[in-house]
N, C-alpha and C positions, 0 to 999 in steps of 0.2 A: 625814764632814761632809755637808752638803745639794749635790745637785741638783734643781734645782725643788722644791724642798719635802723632798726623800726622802731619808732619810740613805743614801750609797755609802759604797763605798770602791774602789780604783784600783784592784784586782785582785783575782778570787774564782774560786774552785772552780765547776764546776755541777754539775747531776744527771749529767749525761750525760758524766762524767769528762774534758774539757777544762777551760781553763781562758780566763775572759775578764777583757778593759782594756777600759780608757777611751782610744780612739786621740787624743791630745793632738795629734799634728799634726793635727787637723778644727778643735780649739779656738781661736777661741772659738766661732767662729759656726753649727759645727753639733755635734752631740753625738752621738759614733759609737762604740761597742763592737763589738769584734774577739775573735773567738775564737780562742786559741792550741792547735792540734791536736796538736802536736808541737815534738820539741826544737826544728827549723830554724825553725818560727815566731814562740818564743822570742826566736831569738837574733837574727832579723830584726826583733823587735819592740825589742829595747835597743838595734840600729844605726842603724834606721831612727828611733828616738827619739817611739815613739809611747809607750813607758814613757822617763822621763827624772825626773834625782836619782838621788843613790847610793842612799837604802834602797831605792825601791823597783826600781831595777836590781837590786840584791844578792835580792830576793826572786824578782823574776819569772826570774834566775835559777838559782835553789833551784824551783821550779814545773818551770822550764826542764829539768832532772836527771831530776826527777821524771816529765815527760813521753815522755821518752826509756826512763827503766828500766821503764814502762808495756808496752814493745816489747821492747828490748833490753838485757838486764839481764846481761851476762856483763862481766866485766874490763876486756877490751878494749872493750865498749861508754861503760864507766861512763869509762873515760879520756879517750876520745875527744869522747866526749860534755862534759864537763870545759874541755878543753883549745881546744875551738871555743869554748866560750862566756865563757871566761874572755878571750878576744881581742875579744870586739864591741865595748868602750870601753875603752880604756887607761889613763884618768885615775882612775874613782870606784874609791878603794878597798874598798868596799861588794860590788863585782862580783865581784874573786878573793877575798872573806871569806867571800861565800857559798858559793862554786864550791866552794872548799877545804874548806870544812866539810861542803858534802853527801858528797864523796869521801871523806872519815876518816867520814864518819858511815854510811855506804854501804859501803866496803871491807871491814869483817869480815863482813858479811851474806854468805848466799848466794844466788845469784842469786834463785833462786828465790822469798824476802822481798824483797828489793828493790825493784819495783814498788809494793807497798803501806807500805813504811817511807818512800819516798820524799817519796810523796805525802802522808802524815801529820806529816812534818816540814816541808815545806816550808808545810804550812798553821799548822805551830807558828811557823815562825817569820814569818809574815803575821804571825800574834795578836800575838808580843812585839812586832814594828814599833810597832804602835798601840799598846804599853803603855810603852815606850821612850818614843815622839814626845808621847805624854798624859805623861808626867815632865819632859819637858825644858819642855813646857810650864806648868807649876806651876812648875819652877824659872826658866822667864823671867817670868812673873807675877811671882815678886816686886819683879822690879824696874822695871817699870812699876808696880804697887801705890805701892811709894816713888817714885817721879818725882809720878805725881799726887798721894799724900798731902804733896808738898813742894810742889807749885806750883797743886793743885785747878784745874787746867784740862785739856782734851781731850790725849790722851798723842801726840804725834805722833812715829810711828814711818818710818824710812825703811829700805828692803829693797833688794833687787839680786838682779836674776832670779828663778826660782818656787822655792821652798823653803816651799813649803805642802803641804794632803795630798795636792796632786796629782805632787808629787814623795815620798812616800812610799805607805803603805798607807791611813794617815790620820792627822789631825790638822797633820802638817808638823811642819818642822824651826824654822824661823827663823818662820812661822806661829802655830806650838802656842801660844806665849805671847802672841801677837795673838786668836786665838780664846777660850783661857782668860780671859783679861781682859775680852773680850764676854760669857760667861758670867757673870764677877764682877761686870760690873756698873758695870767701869771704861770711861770712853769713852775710845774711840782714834780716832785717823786715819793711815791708812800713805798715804805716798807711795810710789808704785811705782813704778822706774825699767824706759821700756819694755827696755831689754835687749836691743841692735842686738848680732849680725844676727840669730836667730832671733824676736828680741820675746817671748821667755817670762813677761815682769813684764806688758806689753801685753796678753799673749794669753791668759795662765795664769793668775797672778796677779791681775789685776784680774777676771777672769772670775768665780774661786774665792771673793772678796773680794765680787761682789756677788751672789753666791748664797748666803753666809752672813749677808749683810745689814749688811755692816760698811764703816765710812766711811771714801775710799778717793780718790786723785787721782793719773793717770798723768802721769808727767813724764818727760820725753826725758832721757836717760843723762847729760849736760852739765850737767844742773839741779843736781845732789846739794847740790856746792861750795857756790853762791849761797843755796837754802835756809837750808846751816848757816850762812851768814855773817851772815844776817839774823835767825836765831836761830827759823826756823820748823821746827829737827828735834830733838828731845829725845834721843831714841837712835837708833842705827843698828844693826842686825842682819839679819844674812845667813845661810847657809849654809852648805856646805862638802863638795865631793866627797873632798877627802883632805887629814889634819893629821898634820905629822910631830912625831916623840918631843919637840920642841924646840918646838913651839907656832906651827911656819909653817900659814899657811892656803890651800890651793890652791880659787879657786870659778872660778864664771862669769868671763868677760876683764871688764873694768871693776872689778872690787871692792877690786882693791889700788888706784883711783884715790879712789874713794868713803871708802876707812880713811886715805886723807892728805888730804882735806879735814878727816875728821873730829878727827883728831889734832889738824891745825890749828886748829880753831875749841872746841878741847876741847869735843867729843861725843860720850860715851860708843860704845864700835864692840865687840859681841857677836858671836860667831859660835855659831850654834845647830848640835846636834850628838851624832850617837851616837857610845858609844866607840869600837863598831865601825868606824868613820870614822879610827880613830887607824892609823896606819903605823908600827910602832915601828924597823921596817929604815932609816926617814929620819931625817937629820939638819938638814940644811939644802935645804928645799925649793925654793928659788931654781936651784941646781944638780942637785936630784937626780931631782925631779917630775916626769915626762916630759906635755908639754902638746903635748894633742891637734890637732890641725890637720883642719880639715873644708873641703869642699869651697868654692870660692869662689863658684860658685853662691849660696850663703847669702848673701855679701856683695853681688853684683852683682843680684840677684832683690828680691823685694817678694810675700806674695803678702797678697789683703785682700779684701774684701767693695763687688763695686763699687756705684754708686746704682742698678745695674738690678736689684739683689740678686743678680750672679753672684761666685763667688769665680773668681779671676782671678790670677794672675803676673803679674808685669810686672819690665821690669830696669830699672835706676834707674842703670846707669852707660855709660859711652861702647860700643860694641862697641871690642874689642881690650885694654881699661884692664883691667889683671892686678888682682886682688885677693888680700890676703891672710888667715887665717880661724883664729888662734889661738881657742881654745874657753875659755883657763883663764888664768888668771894668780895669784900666789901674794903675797899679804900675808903680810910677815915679821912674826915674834910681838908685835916691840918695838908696831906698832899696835892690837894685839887687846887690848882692855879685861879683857877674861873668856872662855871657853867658858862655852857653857849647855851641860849634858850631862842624862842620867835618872839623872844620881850626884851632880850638884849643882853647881855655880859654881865652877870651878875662873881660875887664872890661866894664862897660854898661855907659859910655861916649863915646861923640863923635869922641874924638880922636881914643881910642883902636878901635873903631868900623869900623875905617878908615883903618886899618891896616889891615883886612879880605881879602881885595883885592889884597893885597899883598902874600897872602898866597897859598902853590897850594891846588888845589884839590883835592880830596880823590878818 
């Protein structure tokens, strides 16, 4: 997608065999690229959340492997190396899909290869990212296509936290079919909920959204509800860090609030999605999901651009007031309208979900 004019993407190889991001916590207000020299800067790069979303966690650590077997390519490197980075986030199952695949994909090699298979995989599977997220994207186009051809007015779409391409490689997830749609031709307008406590709809989302030139209005996480009630949201689609075999949805905290408005007010409620996102070891994501817990900092802090142009913290609660900082919360299947997948529209049971694998690939 565009910054200033330029088509990026969130993550790239360079000449000089590193590997550079786009550091997301500068955004929105300054635009910073970090070079990753090695595996620890990797894995400080998914914890520190200057990469954030599960594909492009699950890629930067496949890079992540990659950067490691550059050095140290024996066994016990390739483990070790694995087994660190598979712990920097807990939730996105994107993360242990890659780790584990570079390791089976890495394991019979001898060390020696290693280094250079690493690194050519991990930039394979950069490329499918973006051919995966351009599918799911044509697959949510259609159904914004049919909303506007039923009602020939601006498609107003509502979101929940960044699931654009600045949470993948490119294009985005719950995004793709907002972008698609501005190529086709369809007008849209998302509302973007800001997404307390880090503001990722705020700070990512609306940032991404007017540097692609697409029409957009931030509204405080409380709005969703009254929106639908007033009939100002046509669809709702989000994300999703991990879906188990049964069609539970694990995203951002707020979005299992946002899928029971929308139930309520019958508003269609999408979760956009690779299958790679699928957990087939879960059953009922309510109980089995382990949801990440981050520091209350997040909660008790603010940080923002102040009128002298300095970016600046500030804490916004009592000193001593405990805060608590759940990361995820899990919409049960019965309110998911659909999965949008790069294998096509499925329903969020376990049967339709079974059928993905039947499907080719994009």
């Amino acid at each position: 997608m565009l910054v200033n004019g330029n088509p990026r993407r969130t993550i790239w190889p360079t000449s000089d065999g590193v590997v550079e991001i786009i550091d997301q916590t500068r955004l929105p207000h300054e635009f910073v690229t970090v070079r990753l020299e090695n595996m620890r800067d990797a894995e400080h790069a998914i914890r520190s959340m200057q990469v954030r979303g599960a594909p492009l966690i699950g890629v930067t650590a496949a890079y992540g492997v990659a950067l490691s077997m550059k050095h140290h390519a024996s066994d016990a490197a390739l483990k070790a190396t694995c087994d660190m980075l598979v712990k920097a986030r807990p939730t996105a199952v994107n993360l242990r899909w890659a780790v584990e695949h570079m390791r089976e994909f890495l394991s019979p090699l001898p060390a020696v290869q290693r280094g250079e298979a690493a690194w050519n995989e991990a930039a394979r599977m950069a490329d499918q990212d973006v051919a995966i997220n351009a599918a799911i994207g044509q697959c949510g186009l259609a159904i914004i296509r049919e909303i506007h051809q039923r009602t020939r007015n601006t498609v107003n779409i509502l979101t929940h936290c960044n699931a654009g391409w600045l949470a993948t490689v490119d294009w985005g997830t719950a995004l793709a079919p907002v972008y698609a749609a501005q190529v086709a031709g369809i007008p849209v307008h998302v509302w973007v909920d800001e997404t307390r406590p880090r503001n990722q709809g705020a700070s990512l989302t609306a940032w991404e959204l007017a540097q692609q030139g697409v029409s957009h209005t931030v509204i405080v996480d409380n709005a969703g509800g009254h929106l639908m009630q007033h009939g100002l949201v046509d669809v709702a689609i989000v994300g999703t860090d991990r879906v188990t075999a049964t069609g539970d949805v694990c995203n951002k905290i707020g979005t299992y609030l946002k899928a029971l408005a929308a139930f309520d007010n019958g508003v269609p409620f999408y979760v956009a999605m690779p299958v790679s996102t699928l957990d087939w070891t879960l059953q009922d994501g309510v109980k089995e999901i382990p949801i990440e817990e981050r520091g209350e900092e997040e909660v008790t802090h603010l940080s923002g651009l102040c009128d002298d142009g300095q970016i600046r913290r500030v804490r916004i609660t009592p000193q001593g007031s405990k805060a608590a900082n759940y990361g995820f919360d899990v919409t049960p299947a019965r309110l998911v309208t659909g999965l949008i997948t790069e294998r096509g529209l499925v329903a969020a049971n376990a049967d339709a979900i079974r059928t993905l694998y039947d499907s080719p690939r994009p």
